[in-house]
VMD Tcl script that builds the backbone (N, CA, C; Angstrom):
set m [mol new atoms 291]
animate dup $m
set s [atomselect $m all]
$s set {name element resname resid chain x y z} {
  {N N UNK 1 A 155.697 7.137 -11.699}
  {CA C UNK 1 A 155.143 6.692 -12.965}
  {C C UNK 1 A 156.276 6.375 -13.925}
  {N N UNK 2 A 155.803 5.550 -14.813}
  {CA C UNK 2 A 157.076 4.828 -15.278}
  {C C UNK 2 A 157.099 6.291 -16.592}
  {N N UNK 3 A 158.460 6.094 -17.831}
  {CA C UNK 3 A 158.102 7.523 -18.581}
  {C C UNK 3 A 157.758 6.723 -19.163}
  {N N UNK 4 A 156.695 8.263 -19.972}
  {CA C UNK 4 A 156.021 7.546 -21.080}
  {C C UNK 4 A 155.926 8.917 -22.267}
  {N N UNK 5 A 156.111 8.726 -23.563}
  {CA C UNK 5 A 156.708 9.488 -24.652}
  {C C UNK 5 A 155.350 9.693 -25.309}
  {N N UNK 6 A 154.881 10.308 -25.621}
  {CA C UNK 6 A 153.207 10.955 -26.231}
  {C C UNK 6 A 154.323 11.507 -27.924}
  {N N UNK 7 A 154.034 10.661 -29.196}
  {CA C UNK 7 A 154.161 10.859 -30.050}
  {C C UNK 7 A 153.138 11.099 -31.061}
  {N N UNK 8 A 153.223 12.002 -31.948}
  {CA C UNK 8 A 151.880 12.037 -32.952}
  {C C UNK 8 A 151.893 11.867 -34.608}
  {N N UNK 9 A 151.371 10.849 -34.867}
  {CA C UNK 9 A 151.351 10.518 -36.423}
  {C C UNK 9 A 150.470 10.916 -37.184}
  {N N UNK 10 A 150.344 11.933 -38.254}
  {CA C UNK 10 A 149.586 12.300 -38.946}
  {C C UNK 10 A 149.091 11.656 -40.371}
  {N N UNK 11 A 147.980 11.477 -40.503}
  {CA C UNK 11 A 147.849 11.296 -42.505}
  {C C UNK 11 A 146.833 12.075 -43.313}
  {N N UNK 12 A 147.044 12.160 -44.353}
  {CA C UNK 12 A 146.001 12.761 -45.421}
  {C C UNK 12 A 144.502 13.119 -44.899}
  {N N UNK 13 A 144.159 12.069 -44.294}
  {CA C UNK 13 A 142.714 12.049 -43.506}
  {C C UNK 13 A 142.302 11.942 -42.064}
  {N N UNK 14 A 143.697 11.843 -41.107}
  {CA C UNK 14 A 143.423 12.135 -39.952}
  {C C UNK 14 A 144.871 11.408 -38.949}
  {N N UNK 15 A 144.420 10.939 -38.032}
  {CA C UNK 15 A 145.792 10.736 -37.369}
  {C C UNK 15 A 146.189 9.877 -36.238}
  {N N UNK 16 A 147.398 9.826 -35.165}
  {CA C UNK 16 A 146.765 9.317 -33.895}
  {C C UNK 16 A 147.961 9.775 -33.146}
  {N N UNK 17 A 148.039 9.754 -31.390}
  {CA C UNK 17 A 148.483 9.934 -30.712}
  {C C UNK 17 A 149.069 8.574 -30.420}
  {N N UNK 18 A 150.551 8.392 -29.921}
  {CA C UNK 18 A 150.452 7.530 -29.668}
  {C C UNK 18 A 151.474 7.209 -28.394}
  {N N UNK 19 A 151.466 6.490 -27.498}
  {CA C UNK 19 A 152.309 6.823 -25.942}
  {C C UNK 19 A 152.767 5.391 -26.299}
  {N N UNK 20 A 154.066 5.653 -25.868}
  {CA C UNK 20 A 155.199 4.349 -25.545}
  {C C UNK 20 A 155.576 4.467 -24.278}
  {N N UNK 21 A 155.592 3.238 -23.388}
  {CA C UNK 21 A 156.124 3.509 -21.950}
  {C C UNK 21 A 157.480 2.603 -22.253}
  {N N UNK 22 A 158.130 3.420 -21.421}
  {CA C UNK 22 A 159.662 2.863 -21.448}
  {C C UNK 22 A 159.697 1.301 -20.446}
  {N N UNK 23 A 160.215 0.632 -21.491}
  {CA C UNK 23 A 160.502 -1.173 -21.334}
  {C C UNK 23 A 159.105 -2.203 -21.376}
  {N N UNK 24 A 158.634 -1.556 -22.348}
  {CA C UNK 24 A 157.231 -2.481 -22.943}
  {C C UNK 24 A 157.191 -2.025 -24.200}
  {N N UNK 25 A 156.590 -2.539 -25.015}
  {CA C UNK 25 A 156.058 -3.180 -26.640}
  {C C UNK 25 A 154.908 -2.649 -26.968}
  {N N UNK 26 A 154.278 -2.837 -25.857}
  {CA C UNK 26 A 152.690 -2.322 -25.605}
  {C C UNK 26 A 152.614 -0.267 -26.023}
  {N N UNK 27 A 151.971 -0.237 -27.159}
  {CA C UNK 27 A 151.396 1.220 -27.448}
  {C C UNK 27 A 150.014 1.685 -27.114}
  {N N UNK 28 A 150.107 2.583 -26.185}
  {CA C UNK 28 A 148.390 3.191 -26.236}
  {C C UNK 28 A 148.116 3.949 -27.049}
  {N N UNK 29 A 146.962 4.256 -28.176}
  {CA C UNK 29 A 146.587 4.597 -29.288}
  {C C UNK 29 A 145.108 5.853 -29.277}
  {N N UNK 30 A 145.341 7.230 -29.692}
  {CA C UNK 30 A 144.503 7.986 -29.171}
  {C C UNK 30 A 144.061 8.315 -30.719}
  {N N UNK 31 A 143.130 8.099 -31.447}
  {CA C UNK 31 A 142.961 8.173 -33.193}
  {C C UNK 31 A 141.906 9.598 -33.557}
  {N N UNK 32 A 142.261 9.722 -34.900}
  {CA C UNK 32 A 141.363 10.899 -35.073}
  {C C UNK 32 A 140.958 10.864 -36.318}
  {N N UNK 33 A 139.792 11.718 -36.830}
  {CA C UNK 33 A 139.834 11.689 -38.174}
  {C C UNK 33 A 139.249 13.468 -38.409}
  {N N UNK 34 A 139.924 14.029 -39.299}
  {CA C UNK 34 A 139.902 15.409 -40.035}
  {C C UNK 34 A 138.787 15.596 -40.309}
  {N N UNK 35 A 137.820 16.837 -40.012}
  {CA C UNK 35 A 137.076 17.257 -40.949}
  {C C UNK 35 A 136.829 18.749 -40.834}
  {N N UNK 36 A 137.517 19.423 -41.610}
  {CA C UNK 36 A 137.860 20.667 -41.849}
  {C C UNK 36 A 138.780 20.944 -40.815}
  {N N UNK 37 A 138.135 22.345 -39.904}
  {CA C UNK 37 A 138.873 22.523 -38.824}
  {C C UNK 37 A 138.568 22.199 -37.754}
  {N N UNK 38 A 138.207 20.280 -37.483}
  {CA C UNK 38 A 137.533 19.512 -36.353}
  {C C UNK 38 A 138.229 18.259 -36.681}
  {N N UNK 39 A 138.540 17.711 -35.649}
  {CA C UNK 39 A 139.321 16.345 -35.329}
  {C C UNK 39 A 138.297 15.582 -34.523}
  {N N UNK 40 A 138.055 14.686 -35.198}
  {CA C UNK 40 A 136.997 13.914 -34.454}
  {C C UNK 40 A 137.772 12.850 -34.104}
  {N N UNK 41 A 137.658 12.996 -32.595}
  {CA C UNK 41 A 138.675 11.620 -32.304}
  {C C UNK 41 A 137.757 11.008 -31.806}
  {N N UNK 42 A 137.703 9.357 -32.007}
  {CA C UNK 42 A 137.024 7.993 -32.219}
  {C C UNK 42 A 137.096 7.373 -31.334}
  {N N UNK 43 A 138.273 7.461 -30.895}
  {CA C UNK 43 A 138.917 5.876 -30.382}
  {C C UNK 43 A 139.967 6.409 -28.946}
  {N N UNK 44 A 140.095 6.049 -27.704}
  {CA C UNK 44 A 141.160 5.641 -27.324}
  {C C UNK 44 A 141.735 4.330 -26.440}
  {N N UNK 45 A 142.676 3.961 -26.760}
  {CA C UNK 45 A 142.802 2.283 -26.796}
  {C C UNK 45 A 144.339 2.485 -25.965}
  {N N UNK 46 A 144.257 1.978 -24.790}
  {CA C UNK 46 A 145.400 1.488 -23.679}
  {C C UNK 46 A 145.263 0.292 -23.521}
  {N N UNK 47 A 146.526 -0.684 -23.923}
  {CA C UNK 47 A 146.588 -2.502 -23.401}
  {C C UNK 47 A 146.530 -2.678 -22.117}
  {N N UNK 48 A 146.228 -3.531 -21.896}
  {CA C UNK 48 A 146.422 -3.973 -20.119}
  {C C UNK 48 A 147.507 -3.549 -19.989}
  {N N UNK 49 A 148.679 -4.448 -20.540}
  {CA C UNK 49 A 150.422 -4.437 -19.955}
  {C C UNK 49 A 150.633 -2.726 -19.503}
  {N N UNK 50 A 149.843 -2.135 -20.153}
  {CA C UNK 50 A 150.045 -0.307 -19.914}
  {C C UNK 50 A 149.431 0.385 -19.139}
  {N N UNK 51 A 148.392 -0.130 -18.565}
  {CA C UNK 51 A 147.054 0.280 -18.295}
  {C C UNK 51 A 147.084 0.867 -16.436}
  {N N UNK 52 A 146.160 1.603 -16.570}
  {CA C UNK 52 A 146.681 2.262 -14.955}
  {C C UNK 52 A 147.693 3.305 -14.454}
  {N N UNK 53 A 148.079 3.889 -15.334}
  {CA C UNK 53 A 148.846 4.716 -15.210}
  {C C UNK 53 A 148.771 5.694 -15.760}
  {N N UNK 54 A 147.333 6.573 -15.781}
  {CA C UNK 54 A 147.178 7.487 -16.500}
  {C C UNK 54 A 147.879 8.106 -17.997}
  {N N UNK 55 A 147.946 6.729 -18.793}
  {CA C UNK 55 A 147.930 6.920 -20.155}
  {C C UNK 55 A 147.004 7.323 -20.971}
  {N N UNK 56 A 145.539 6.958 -21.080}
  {CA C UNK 56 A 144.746 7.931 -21.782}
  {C C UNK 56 A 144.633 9.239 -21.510}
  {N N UNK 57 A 144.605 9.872 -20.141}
  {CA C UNK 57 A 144.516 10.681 -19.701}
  {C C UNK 57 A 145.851 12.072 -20.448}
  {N N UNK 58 A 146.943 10.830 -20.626}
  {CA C UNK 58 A 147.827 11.643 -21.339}
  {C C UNK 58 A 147.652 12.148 -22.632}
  {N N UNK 59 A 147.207 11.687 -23.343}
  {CA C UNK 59 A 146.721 11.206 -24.710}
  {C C UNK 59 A 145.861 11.949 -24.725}
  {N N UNK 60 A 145.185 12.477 -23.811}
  {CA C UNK 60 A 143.848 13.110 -24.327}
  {C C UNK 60 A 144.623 14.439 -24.008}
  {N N UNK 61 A 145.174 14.814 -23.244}
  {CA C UNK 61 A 145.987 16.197 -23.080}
  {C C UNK 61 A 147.070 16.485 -24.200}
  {N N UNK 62 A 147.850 15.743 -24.736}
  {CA C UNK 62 A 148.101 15.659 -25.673}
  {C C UNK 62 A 147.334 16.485 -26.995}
  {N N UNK 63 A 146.024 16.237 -27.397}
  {CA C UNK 63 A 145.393 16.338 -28.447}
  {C C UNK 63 A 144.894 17.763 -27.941}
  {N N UNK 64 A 144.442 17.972 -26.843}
  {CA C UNK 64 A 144.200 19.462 -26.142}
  {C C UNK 64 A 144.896 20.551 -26.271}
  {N N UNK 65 A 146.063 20.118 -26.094}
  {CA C UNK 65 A 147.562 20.565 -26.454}
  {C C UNK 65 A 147.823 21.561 -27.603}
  {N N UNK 66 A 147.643 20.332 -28.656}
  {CA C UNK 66 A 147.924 20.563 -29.640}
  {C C UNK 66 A 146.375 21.519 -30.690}
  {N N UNK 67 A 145.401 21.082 -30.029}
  {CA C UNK 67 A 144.010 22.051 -30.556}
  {C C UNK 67 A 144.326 23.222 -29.661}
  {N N UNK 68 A 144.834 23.806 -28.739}
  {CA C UNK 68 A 145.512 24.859 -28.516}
  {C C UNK 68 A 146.500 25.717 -29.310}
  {N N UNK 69 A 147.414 25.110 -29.523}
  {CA C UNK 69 A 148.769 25.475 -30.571}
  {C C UNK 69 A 148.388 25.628 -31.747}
  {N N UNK 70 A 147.641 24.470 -32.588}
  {CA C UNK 70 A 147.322 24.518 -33.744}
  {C C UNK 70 A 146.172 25.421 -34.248}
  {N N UNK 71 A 145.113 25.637 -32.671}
  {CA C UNK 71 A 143.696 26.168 -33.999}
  {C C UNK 71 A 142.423 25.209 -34.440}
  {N N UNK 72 A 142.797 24.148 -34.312}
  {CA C UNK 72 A 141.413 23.439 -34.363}
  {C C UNK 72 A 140.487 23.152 -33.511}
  {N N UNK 73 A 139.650 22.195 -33.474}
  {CA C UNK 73 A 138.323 22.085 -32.291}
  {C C UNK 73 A 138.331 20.339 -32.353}
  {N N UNK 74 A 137.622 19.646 -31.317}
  {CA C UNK 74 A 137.510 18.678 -30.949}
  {C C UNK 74 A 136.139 18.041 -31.160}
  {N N UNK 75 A 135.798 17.070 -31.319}
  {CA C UNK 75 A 134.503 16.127 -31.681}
  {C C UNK 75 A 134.461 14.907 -30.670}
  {N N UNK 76 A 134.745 15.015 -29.331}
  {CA C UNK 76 A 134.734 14.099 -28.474}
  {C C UNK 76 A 133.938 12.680 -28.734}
  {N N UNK 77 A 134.026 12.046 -29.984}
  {CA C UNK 77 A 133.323 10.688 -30.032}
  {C C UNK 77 A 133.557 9.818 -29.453}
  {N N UNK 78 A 134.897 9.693 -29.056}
  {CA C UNK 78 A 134.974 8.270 -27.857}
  {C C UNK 78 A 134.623 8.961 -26.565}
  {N N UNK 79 A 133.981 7.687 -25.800}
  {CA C UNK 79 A 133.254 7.592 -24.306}
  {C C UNK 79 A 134.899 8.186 -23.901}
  {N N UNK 80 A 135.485 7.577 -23.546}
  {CA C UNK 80 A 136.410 8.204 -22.482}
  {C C UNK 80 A 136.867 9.790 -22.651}
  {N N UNK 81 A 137.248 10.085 -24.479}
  {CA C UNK 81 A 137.542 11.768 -24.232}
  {C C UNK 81 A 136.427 12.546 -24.000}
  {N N UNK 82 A 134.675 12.002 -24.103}
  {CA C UNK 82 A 133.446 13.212 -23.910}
  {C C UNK 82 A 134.070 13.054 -22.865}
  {N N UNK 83 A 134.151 12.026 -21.695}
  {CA C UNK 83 A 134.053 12.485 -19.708}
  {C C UNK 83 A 135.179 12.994 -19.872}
  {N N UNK 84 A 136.336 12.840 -20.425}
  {CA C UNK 84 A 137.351 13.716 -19.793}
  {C C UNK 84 A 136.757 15.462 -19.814}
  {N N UNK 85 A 136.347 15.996 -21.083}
  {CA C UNK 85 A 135.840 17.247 -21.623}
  {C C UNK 85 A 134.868 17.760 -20.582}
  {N N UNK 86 A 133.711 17.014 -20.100}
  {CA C UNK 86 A 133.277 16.864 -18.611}
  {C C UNK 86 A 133.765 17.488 -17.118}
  {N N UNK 87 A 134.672 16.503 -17.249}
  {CA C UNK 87 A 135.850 16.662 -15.866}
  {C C UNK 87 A 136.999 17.965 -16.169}
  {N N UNK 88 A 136.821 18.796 -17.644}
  {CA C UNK 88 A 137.417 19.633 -17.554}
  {C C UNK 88 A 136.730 20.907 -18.197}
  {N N UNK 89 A 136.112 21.798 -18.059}
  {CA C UNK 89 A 135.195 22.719 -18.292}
  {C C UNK 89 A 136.347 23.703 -19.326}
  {N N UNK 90 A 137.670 23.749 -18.524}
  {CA C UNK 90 A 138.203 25.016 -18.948}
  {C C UNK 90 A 138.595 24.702 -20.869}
  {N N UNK 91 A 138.611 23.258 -21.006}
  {CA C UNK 91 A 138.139 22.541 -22.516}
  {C C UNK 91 A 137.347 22.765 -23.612}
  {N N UNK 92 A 136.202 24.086 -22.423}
  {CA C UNK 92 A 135.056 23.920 -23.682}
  {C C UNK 92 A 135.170 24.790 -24.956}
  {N N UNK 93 A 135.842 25.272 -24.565}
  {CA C UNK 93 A 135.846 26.301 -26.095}
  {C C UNK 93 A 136.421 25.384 -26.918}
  {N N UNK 94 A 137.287 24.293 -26.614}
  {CA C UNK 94 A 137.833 23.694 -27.708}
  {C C UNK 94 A 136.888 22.747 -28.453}
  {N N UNK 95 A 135.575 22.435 -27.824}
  {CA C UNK 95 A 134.828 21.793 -28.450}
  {C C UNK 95 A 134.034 22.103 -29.373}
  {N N UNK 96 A 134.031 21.305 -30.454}
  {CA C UNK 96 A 133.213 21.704 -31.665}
  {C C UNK 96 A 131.681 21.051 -31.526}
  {N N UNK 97 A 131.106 20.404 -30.431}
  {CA C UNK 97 A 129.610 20.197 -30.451}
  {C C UNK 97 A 129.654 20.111 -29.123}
}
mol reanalyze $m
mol bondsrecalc $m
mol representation Tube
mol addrep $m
């Protein structure tokens, strides 16, 4: 697998994950938005040029990660992170619905 760097940008009202693969332009984008102590993430968005290489998959471990470390809970609104939450049971406590 080619590397790929899982960075995280925060703001006032919520945030995003975001993976760079080394020697492309192309960013996959994992988004969230705050509400209290729940991150409702929305969105996750991999380009073609990136695609196939278990980049969301990263992205969503990523945010798991970090609702581990940090203390918060998850709001699985995008289709792809509910099935991941699915395909991983040992997740559920981190879920907030």
């Amino acid at each position: 697998m080619d590397e790929v760097t899982i960075t995280r940008h925060d703001t006032a009202t919520g945030g995003e994950y975001r993976a760079h693969v080394a020697g492309s332009n192309a960013i996959g984008r994992l988004t969230w938005v705050g509400q209290g102590d729940v991150r409702v993430a929305d969105h996750t968005i991999v380009p073609p040029e990136i695609g196939g290489r278990g980049i969301a998959a990263r992205l969503v471990e990523a945010l798991v990660a970090d609702a581990r470390a940090q203390g918060f809970r998850i709001d699985p609104e995008c289709s792809y992170i509910a099935a991941a939450f699915k395909r991983h049971p040992d997740w559920a406590d981190l879920r907030s619905r």
